[in-house]
N, C-alpha and C positions, 0 to 999 in steps of 0.2 A: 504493500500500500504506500511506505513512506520513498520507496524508489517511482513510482506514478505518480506521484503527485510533485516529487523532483523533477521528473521528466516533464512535467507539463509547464511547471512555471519556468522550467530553462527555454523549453517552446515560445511560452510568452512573450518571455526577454526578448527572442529573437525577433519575432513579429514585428513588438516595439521599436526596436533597435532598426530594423529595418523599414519600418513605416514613416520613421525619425531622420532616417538619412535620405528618404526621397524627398521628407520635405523640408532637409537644411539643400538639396542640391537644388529643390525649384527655385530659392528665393536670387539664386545666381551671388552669391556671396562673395567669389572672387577668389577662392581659393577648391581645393578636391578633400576636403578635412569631411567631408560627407561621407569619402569609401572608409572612414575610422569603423563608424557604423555598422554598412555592410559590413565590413571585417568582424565587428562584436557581432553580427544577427547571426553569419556565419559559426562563429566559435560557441554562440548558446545552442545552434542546430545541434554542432557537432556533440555540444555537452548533452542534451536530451536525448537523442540515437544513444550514444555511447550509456547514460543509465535507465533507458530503456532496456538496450539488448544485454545488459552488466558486462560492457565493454574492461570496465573500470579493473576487472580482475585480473588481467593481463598485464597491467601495469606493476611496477613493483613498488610494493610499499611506500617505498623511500623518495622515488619519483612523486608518486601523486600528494603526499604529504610535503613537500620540498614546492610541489607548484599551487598547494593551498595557502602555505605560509607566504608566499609569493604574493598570491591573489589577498592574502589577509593585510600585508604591507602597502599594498600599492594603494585599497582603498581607507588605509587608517589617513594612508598621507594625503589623500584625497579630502579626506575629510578635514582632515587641518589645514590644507589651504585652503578650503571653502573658508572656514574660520576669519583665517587671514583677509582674504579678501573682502569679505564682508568688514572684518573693522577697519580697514584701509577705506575704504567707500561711504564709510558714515565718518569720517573723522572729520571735524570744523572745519572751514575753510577760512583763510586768513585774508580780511579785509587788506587793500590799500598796495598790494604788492606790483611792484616796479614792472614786471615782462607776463602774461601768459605766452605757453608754450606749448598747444594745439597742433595733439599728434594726428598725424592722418590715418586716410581707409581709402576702403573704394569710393569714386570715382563712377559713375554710371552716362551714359548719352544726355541724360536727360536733369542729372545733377548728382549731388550729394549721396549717396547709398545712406538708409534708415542709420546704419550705424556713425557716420560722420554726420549726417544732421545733426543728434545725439550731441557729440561731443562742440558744433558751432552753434548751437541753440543755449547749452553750458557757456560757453564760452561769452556770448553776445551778452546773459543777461551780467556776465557778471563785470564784464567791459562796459555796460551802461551803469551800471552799480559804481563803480572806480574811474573817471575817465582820465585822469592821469596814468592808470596802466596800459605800457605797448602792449603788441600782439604778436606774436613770431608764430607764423604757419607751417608749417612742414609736412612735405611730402613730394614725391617723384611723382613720373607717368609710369604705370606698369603696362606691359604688354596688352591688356584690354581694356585702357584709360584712353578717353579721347584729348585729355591733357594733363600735365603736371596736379595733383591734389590740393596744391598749396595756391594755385592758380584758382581753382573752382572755391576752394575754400574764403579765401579774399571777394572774392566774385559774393557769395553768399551773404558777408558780411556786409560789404559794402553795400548791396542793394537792400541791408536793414539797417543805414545812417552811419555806419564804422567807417570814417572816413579816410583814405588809404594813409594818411600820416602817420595815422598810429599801427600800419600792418607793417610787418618787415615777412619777407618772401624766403622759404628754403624750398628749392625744388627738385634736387640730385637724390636724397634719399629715398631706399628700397627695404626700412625695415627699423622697430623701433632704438635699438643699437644706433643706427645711420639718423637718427632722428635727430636726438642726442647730441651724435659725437660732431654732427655740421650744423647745428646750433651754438657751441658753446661759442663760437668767434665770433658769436653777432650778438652776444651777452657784455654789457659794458662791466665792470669790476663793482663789487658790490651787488650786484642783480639781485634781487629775491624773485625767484619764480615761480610760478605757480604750473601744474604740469595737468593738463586737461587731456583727461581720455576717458572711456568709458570705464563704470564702476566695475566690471570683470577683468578688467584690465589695467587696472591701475594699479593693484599691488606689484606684479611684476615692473610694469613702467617706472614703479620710483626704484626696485632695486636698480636697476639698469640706469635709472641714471643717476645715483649715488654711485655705481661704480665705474659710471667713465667721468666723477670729479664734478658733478653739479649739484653746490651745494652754495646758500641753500636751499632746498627746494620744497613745496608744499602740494599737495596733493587736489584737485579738484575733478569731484567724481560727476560726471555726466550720466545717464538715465541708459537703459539700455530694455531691449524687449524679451518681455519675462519668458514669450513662447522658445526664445532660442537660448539660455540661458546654459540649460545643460549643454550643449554644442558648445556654447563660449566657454566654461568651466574646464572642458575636458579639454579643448583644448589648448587653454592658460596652463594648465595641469601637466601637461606634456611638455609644453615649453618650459614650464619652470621645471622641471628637472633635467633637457638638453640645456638650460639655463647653466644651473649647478654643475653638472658635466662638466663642461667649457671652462668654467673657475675653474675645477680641481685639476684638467690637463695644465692649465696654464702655471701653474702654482708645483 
């Protein structure tokens, strides 16, 4: 009984998992973090066959115990960057600060992708809020960008009274690292800055930019949509550990 009713809700997952990834790939996101999915819908198939038919017995002890402890760690840490994330995204924001520093995204025909709205709608109320604070844009053209991010980003502002004095333009970077590291020379000495991206993403974004020396820096969480949440999570989640990877090669 208790291997059927195992089997059914690994079935489930998969369903899910896979119901989920057709529809992070309709909304055309800009990236293929959609096959993660398949990939999961795939691996809970695999896991319901395999305690269905008591696949599981063929395995050796040691193996399948070694890949639960696996699976037990992957989501404790999961869970604690959720943690993270969340208090990084509720933390105050700090009135009066000299630059925002408005990371990009996609980039669509027609303007802005839901997620960089997001992040210029943050950003607009809070550059009318402060009108002594500049604005520094950043972003590149990617492969299916009909222009530079930093370019449509400005565009955006500007047509809601942000008058281009207060923009300064980065438009070579392809990643929030590149964000970052071709912004710092357009920071005058003394800068406080305030670093604008969406609330799933901004815990990462401040590490990364405490570690290429931008300090100091303050956090401001923009709004993001609750339906895609998990997709953004999981895949924040994966980045911060090829994150941490990368320190510890370099070290």
């Amino acid at each position: 009984m208790l291997r059927t009713l195992l089997s059914l809700f690994a079935l489930d997952a998969a369903i899910l998992c896979a119901r989920y990834g057709l529809t992070i790939r309709r909304i055309r996101s800009g990236t293929h973090f959609f096959a993660v999915w398949f990939a999961l819908a795939f691996g809970f198939f695999a896991v319901s066959v395999g305690i269905w038919f008591s696949l599981d017995r063929f395995l050796p002890s040691g193996v399948l115990y070694a890949m639960l402890a696996l699976l037990a760690v992957f989501l404790a840490g999961f869970c604690a960057f959720c943690l993270r994330v969340r208090s990084q995204a509720r933390a105050a924001v700090r009135p009066g600060l000299s630059h925002l520093l408005v990371l990009g995204a996609q980039v669509r025909p027609d303007g802005p992708s839901p997620v960089l709205q997001h992040r210029l709608d943050r950003a607009l109320t809070y550059l009318r809020e402060n009108p002594n604070t500049q604005c520094i844009l950043s972003g590149g053209q990617g492969a299916n960008e009909p222009q530079p991010e930093a370019e449509t980003m400005a565009d955006y502002l500007r047509q809601r009274g942000i008058p281009s004095a207060r923009l300064i333009l980065e438009c070579a970077s392809r990643s929030t690292e590149e964000n970052i590291q071709n912004c710092l020379p357009l920071l005058p000495p003394g800068a406080r800055v305030g670093l604008v991206t969406n609330n799933f993403h901004l815990f990462r974004a401040m590490q990364i930019a405490k570690a290429c020396g931008l300090s100091p820096v303050f956090g401001v969480a923009a709004p993001s949509n609750r339906k895609f949440l998990p997709n953004n999570l999981l895949r924040e989640y994966l980045a911060e550990i090829k994150f941490f990877l990368r320190r510890a090669r370099r070290r």
